[in-house]
KOLVEX-67049 format. One record per atom (N, C-alpha, C): residue in one letter; atom name; x, y, z. Coordinates in nm, 2 decimals, decimal comma. Last residue first. Example, Ala and Ser with C-alpha at 12.3 -4.5 7.8 and 13.67 -1.06 7.14 Angstrom:
<mikols>
<mikol><res>S</res><atom>N</atom><u>1,28</u><v>-0,22</v><w>0,71</w></mikol>
<mikol><res>S</res><atom>CA</atom><u>1,37</u><v>-0,11</v><w>0,71</w></mikol>
<mikol><res>S</res><atom>C</atom><u>1,29</u><v>0,00</v><w>0,79</w></mikol>
<mikol><res>A</res><atom>N</atom><u>1,32</u><v>-0,57</v><w>0,78</w></mikol>
<mikol><res>A</res><atom>CA</atom><u>1,23</u><v>-0,45</v><w>0,78</w></mikol>
<mikol><res>A</res><atom>C</atom><u>1,32</u><v>-0,33</v><w>0,78</w></mikol>
</mikols>
This chain:
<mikols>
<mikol><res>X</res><atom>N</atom><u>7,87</u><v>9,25</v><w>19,37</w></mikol>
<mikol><res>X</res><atom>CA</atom><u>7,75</u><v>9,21</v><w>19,32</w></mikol>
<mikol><res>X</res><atom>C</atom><u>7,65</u><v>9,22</v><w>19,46</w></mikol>
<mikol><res>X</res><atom>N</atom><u>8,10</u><v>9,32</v><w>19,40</w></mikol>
<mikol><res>X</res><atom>CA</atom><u>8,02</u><v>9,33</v><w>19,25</w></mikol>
<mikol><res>X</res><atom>C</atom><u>7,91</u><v>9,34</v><w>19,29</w></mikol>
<mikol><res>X</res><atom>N</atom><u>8,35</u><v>9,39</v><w>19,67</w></mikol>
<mikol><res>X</res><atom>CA</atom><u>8,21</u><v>9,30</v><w>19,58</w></mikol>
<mikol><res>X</res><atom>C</atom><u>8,17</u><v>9,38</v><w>19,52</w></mikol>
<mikol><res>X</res><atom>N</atom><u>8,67</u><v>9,42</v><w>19,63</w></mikol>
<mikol><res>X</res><atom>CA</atom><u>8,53</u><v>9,50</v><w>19,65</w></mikol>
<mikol><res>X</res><atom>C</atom><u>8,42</u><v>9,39</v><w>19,57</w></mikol>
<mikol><res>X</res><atom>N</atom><u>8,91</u><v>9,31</v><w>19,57</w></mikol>
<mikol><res>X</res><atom>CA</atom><u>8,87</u><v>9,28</v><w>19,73</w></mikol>
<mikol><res>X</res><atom>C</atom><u>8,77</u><v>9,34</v><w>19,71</w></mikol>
<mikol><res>X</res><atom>N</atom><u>9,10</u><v>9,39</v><w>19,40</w></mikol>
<mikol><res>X</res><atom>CA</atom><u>9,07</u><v>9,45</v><w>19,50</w></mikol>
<mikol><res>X</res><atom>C</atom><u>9,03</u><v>9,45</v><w>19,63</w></mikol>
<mikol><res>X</res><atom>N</atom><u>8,93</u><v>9,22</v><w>19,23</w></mikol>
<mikol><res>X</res><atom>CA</atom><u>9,09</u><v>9,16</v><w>19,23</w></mikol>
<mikol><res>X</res><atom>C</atom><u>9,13</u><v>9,27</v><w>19,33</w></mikol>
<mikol><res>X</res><atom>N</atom><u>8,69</u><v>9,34</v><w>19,18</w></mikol>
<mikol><res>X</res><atom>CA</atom><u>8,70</u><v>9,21</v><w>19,25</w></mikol>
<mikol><res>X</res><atom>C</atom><u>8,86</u><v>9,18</v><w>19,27</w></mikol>
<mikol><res>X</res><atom>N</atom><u>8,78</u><v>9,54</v><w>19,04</w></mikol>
<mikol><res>X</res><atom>CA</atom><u>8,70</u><v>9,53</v><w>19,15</w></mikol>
<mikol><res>X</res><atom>C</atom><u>8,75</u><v>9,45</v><w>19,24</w></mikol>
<mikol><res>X</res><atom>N</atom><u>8,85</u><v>9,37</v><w>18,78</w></mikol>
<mikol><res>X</res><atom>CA</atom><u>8,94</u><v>9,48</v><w>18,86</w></mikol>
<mikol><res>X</res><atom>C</atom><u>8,89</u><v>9,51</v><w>18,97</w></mikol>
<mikol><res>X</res><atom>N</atom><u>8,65</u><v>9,25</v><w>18,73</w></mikol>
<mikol><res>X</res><atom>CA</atom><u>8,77</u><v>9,18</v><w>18,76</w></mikol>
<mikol><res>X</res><atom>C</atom><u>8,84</u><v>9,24</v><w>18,85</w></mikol>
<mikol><res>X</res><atom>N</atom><u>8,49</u><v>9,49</v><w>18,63</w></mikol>
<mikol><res>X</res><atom>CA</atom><u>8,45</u><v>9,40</v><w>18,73</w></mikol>
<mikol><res>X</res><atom>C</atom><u>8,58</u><v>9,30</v><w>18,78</w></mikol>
<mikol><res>X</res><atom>N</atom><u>8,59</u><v>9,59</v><w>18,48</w></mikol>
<mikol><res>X</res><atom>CA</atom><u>8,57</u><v>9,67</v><w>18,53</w></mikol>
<mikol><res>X</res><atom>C</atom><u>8,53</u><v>9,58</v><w>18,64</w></mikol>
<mikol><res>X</res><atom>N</atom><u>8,57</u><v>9,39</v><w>18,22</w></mikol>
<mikol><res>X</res><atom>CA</atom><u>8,73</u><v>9,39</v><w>18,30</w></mikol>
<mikol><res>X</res><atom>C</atom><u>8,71</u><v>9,51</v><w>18,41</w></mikol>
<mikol><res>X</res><atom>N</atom><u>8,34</u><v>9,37</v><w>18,21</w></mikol>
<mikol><res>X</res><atom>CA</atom><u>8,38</u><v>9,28</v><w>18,26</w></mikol>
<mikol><res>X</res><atom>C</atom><u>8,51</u><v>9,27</v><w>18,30</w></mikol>
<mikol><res>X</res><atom>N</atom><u>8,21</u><v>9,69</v><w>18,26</w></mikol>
<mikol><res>X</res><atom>CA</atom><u>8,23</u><v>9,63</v><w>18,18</w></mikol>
<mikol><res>X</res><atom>C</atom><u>8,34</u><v>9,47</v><w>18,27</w></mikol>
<mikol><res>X</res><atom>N</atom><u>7,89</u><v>9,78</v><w>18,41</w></mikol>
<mikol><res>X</res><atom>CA</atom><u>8,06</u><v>9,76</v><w>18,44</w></mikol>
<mikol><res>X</res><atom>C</atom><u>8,07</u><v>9,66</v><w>18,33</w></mikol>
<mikol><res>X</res><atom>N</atom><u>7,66</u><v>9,83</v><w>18,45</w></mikol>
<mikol><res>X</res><atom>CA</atom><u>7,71</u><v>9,93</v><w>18,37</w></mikol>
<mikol><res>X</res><atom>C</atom><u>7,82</u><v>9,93</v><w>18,38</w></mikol>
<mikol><res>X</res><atom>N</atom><u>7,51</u><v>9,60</v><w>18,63</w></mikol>
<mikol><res>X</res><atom>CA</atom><u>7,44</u><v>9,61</v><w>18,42</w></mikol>
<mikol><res>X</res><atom>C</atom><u>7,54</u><v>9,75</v><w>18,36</w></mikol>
<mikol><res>X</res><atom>N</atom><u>7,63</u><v>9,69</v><w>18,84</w></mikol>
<mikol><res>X</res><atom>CA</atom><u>7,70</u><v>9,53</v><w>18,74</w></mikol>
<mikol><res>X</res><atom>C</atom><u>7,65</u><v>9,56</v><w>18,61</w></mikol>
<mikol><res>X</res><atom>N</atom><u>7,57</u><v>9,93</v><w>18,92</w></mikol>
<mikol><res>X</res><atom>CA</atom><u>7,69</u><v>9,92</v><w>18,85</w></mikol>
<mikol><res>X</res><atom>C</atom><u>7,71</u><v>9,79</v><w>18,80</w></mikol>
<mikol><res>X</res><atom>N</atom><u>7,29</u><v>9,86</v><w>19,00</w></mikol>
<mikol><res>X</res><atom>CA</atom><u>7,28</u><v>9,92</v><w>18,89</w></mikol>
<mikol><res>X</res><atom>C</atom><u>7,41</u><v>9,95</v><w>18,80</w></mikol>
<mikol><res>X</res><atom>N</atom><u>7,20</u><v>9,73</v><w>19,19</w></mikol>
<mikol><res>X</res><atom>CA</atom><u>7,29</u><v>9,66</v><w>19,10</w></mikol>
<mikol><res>X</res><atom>C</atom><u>7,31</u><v>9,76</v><w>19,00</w></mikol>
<mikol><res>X</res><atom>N</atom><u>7,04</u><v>9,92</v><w>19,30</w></mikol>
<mikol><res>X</res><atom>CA</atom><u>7,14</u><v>9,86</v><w>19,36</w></mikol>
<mikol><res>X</res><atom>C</atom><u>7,24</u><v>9,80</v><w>19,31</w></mikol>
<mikol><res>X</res><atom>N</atom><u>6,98</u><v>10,18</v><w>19,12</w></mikol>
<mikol><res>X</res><atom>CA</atom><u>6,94</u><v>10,05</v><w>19,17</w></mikol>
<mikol><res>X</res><atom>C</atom><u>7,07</u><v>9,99</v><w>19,25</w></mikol>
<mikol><res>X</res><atom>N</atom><u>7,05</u><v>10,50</v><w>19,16</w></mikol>
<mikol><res>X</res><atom>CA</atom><u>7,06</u><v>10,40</v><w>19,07</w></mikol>
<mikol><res>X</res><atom>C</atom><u>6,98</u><v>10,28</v><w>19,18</w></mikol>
<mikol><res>X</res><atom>N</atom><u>6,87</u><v>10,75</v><w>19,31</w></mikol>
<mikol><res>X</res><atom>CA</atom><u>7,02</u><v>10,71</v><w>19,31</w></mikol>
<mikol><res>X</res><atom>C</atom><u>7,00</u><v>10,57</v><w>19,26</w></mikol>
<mikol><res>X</res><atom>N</atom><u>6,70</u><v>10,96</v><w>19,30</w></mikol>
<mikol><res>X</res><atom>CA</atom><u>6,81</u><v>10,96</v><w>19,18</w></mikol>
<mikol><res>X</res><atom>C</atom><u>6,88</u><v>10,86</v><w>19,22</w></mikol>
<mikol><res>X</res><atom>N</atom><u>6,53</u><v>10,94</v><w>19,45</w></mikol>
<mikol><res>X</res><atom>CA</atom><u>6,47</u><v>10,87</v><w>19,38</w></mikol>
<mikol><res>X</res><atom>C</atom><u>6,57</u><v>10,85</v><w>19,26</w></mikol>
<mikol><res>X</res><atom>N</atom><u>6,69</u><v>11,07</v><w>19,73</w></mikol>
<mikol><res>X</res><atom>CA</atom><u>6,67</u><v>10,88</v><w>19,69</w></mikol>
<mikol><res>X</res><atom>C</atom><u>6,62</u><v>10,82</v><w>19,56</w></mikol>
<mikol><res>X</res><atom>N</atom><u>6,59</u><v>11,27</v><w>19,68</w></mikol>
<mikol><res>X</res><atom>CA</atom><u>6,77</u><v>11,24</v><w>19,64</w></mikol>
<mikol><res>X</res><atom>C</atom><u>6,73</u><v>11,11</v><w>19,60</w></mikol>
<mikol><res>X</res><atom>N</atom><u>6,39</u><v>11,28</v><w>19,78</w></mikol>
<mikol><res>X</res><atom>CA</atom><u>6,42</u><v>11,30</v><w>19,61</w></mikol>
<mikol><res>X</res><atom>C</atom><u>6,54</u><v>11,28</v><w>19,57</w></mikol>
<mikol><res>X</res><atom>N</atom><u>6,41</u><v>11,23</v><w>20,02</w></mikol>
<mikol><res>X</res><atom>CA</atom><u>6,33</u><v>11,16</v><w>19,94</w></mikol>
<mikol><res>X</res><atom>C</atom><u>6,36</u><v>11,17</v><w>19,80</w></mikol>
<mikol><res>X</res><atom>N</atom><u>6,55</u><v>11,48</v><w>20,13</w></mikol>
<mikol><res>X</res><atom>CA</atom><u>6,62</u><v>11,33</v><w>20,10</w></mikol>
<mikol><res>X</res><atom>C</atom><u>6,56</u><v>11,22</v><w>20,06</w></mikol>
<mikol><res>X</res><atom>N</atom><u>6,47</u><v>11,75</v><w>19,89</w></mikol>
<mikol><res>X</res><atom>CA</atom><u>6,46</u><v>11,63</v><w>20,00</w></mikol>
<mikol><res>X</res><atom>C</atom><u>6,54</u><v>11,55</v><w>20,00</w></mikol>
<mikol><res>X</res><atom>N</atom><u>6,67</u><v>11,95</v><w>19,74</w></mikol>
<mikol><res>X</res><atom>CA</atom><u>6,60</u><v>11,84</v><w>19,70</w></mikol>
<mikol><res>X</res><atom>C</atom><u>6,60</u><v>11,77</v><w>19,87</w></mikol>
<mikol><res>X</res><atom>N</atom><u>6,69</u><v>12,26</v><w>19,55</w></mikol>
<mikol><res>X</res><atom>CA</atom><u>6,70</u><v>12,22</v><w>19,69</w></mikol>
<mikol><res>X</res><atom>C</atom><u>6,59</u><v>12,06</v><w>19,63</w></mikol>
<mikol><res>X</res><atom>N</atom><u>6,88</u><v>12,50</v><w>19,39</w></mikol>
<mikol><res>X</res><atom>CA</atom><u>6,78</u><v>12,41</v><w>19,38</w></mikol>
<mikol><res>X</res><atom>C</atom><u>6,79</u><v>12,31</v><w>19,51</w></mikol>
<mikol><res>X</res><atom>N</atom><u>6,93</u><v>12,84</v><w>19,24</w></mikol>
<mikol><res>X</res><atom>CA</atom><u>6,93</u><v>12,72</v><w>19,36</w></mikol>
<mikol><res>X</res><atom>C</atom><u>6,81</u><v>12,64</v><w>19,34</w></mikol>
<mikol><res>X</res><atom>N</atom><u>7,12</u><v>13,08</v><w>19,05</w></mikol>
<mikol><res>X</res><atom>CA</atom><u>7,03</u><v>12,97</v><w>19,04</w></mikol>
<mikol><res>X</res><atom>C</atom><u>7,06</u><v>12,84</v><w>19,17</w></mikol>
<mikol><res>X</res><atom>N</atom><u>7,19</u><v>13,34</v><w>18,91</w></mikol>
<mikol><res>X</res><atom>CA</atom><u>7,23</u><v>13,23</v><w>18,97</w></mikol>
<mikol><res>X</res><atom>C</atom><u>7,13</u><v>13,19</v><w>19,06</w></mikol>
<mikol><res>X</res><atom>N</atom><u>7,20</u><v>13,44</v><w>18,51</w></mikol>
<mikol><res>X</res><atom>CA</atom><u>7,14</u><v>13,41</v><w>18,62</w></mikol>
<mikol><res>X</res><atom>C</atom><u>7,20</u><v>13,34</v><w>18,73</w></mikol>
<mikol><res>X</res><atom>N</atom><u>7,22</u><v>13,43</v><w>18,27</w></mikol>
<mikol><res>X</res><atom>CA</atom><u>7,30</u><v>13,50</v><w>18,37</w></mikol>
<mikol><res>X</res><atom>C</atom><u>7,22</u><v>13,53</v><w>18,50</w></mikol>
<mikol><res>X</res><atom>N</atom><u>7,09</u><v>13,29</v><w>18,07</w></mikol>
<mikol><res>X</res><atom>CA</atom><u>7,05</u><v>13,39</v><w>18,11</w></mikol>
<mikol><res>X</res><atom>C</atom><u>7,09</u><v>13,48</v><w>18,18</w></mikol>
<mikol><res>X</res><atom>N</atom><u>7,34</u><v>13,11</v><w>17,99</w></mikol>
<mikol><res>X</res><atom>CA</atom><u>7,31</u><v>13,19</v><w>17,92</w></mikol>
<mikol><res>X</res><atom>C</atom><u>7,20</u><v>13,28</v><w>17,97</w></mikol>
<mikol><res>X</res><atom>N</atom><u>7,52</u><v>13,08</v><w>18,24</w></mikol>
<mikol><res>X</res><atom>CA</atom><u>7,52</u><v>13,21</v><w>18,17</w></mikol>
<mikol><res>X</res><atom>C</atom><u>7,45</u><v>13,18</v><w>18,04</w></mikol>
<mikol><res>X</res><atom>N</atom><u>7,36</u><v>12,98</v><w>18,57</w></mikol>
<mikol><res>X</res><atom>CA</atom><u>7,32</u><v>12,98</v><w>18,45</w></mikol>
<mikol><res>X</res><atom>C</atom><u>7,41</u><v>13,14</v><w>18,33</w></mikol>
<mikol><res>X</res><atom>N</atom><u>7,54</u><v>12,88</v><w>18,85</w></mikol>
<mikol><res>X</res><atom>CA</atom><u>7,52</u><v>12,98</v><w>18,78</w></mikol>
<mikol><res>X</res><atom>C</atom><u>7,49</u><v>12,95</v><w>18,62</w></mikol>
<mikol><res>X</res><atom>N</atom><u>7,41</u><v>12,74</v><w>19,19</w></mikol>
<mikol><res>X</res><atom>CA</atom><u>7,45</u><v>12,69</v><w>19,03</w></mikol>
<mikol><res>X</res><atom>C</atom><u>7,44</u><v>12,80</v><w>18,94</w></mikol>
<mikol><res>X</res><atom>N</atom><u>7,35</u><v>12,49</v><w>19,43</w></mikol>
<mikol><res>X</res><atom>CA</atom><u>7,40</u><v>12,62</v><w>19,43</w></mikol>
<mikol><res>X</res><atom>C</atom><u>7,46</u><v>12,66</v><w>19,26</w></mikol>
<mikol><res>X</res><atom>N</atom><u>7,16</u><v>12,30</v><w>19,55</w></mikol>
<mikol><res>X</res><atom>CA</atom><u>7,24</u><v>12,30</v><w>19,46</w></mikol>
<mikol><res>X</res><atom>C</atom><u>7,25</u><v>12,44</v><w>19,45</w></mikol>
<mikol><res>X</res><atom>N</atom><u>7,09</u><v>12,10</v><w>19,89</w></mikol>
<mikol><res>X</res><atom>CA</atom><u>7,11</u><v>12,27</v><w>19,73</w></mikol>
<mikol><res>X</res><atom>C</atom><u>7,21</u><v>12,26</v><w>19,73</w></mikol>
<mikol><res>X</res><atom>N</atom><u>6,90</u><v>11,90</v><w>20,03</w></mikol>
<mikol><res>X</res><atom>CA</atom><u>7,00</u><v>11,89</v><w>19,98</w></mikol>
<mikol><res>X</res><atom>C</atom><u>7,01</u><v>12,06</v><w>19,87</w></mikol>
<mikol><res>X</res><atom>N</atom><u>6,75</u><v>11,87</v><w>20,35</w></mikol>
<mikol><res>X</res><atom>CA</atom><u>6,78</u><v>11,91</v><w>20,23</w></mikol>
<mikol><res>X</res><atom>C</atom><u>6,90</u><v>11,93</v><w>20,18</w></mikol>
<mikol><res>X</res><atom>N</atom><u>6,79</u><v>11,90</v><w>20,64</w></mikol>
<mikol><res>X</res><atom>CA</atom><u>6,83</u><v>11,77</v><w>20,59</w></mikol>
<mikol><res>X</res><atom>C</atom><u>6,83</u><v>11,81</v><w>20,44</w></mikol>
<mikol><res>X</res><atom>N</atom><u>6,76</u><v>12,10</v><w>20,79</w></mikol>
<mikol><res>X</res><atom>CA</atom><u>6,61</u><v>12,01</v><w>20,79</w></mikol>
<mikol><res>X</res><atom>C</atom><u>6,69</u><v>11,85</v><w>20,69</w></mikol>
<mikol><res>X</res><atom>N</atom><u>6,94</u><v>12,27</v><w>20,71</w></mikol>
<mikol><res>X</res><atom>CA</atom><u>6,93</u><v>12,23</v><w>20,89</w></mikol>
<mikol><res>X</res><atom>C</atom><u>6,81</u><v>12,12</v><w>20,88</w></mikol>
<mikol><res>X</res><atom>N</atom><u>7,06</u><v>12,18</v><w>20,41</w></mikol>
<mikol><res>X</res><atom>CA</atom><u>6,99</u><v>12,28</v><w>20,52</w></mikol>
<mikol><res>X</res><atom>C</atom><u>6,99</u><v>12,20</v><w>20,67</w></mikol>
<mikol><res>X</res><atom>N</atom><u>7,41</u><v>12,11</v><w>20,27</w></mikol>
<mikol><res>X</res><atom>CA</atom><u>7,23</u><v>12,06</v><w>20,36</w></mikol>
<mikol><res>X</res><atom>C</atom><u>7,20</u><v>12,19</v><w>20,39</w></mikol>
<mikol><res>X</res><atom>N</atom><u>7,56</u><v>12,21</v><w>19,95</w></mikol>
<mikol><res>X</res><atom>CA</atom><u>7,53</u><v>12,16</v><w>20,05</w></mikol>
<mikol><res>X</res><atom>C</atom><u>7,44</u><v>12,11</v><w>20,16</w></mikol>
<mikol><res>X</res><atom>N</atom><u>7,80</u><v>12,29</v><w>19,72</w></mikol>
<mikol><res>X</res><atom>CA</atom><u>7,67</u><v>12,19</v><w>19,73</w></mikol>
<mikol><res>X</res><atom>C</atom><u>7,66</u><v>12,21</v><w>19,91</w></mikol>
<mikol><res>X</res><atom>N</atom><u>7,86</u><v>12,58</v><w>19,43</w></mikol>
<mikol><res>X</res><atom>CA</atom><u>7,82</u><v>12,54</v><w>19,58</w></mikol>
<mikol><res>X</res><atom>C</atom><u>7,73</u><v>12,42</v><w>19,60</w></mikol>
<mikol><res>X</res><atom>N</atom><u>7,84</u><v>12,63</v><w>19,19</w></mikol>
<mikol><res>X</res><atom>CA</atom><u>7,91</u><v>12,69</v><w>19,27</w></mikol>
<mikol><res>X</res><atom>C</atom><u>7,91</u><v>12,65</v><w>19,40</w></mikol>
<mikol><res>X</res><atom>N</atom><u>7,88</u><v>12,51</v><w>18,89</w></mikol>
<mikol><res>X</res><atom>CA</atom><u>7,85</u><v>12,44</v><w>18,99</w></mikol>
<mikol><res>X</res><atom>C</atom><u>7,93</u><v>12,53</v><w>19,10</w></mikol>
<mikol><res>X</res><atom>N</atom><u>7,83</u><v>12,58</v><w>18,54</w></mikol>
<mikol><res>X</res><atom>CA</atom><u>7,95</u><v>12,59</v><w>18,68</w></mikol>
<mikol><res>X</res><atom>C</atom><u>7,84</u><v>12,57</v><w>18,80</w></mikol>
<mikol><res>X</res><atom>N</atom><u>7,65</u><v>12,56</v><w>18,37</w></mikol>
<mikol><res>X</res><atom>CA</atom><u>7,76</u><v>12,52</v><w>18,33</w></mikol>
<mikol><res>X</res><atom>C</atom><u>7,88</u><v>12,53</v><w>18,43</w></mikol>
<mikol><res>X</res><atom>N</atom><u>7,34</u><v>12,42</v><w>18,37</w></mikol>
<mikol><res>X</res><atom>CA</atom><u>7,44</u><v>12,50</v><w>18,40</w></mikol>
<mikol><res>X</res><atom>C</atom><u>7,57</u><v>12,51</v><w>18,35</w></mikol>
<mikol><res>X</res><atom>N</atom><u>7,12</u><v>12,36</v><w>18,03</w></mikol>
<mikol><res>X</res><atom>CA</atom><u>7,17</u><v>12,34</v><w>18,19</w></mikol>
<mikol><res>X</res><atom>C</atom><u>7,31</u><v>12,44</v><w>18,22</w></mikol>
<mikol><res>X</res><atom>N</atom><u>6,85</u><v>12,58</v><w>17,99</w></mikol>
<mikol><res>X</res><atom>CA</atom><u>6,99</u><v>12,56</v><w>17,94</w></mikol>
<mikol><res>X</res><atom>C</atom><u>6,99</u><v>12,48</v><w>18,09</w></mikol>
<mikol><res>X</res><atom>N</atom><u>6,55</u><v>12,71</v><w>18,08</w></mikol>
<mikol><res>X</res><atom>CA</atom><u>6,57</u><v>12,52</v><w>17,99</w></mikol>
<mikol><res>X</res><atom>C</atom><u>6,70</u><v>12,51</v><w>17,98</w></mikol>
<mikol><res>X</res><atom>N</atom><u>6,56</u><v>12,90</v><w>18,24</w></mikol>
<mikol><res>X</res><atom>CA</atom><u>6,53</u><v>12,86</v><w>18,08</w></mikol>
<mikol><res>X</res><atom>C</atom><u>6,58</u><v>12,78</v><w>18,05</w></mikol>
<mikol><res>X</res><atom>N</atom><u>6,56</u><v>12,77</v><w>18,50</w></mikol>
<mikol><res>X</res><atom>CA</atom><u>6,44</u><v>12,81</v><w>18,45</w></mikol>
<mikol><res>X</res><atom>C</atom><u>6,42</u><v>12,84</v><w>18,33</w></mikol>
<mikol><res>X</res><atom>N</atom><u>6,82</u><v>12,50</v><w>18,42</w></mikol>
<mikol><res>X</res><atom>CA</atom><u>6,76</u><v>12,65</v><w>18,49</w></mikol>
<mikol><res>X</res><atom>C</atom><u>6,59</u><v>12,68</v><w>18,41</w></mikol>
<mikol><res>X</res><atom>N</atom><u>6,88</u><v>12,21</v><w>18,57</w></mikol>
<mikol><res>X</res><atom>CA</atom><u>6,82</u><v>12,29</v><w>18,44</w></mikol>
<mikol><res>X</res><atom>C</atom><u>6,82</u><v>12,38</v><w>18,50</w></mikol>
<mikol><res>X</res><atom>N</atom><u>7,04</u><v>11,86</v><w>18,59</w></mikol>
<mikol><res>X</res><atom>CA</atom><u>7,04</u><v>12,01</v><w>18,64</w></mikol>
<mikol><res>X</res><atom>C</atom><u>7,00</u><v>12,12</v><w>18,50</w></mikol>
<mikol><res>X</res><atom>N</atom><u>7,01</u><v>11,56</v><w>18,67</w></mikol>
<mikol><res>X</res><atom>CA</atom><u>7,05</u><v>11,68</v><w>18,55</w></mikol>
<mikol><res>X</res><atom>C</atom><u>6,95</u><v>11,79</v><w>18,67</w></mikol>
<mikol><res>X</res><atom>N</atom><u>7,28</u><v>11,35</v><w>18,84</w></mikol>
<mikol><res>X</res><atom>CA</atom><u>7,13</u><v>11,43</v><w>18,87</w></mikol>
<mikol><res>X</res><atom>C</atom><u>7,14</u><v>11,57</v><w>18,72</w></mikol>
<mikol><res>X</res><atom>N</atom><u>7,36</u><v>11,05</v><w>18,71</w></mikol>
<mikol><res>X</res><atom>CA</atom><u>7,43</u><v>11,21</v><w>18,75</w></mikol>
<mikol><res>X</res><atom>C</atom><u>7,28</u><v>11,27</v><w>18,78</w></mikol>
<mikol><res>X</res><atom>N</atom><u>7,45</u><v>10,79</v><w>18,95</w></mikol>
<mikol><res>X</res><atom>CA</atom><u>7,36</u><v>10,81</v><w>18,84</w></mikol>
<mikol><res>X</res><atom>C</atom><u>7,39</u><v>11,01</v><w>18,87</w></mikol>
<mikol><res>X</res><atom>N</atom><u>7,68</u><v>10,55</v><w>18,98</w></mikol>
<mikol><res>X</res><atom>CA</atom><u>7,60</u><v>10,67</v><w>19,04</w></mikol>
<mikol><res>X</res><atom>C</atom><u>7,51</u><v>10,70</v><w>18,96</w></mikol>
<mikol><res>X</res><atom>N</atom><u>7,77</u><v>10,22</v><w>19,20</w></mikol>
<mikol><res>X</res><atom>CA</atom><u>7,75</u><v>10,29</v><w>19,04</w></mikol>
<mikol><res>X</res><atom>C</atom><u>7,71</u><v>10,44</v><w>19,12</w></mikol>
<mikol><res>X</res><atom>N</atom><u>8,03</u><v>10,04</v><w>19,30</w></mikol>
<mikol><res>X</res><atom>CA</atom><u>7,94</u><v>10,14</v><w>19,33</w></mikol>
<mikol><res>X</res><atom>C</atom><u>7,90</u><v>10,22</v><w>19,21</w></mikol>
</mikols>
């Protein structure tokens, strides 16, 4: 299973550096709950479950980012690769 990380910015361009909260709204949305210090600011960001979708890797996207003994090990587990 690969991931891909969602970047996260504040309205002045720094990214966060503490992560205070994740969770839904009642409509399905996703927020990010997040404190900016170099402005000192705290900061939310809310994503559809369309836009979640657009972050999440390809399907294969852990075979092109596993190294061959990362795949072995997998598979010597019992989890498909592929």
């Amino acid at each position: 299973m690969g991931y891909r990380a969602m970047p996260l910015q504040c309205c002045c361009g720094e990214e966060p550096e503490q992560v205070l909260e994740i969770g839904f709204t009642s409509d399905g949305n996703l927020i990010i709950h997040y404190w900016c210090s170099a402005c000192q600011r705290v900061m939310f960001t809310s994503l559809s479950p369309a836009e979640c979708h657009d972050y999440c890797p390809r399907q294969d996207g852990y075979s092109e980012m596993a190294s061959e003994d990362d795949l072995l090990f997998l598979q010597a587990l019992g989890i498909s690769t592929s």
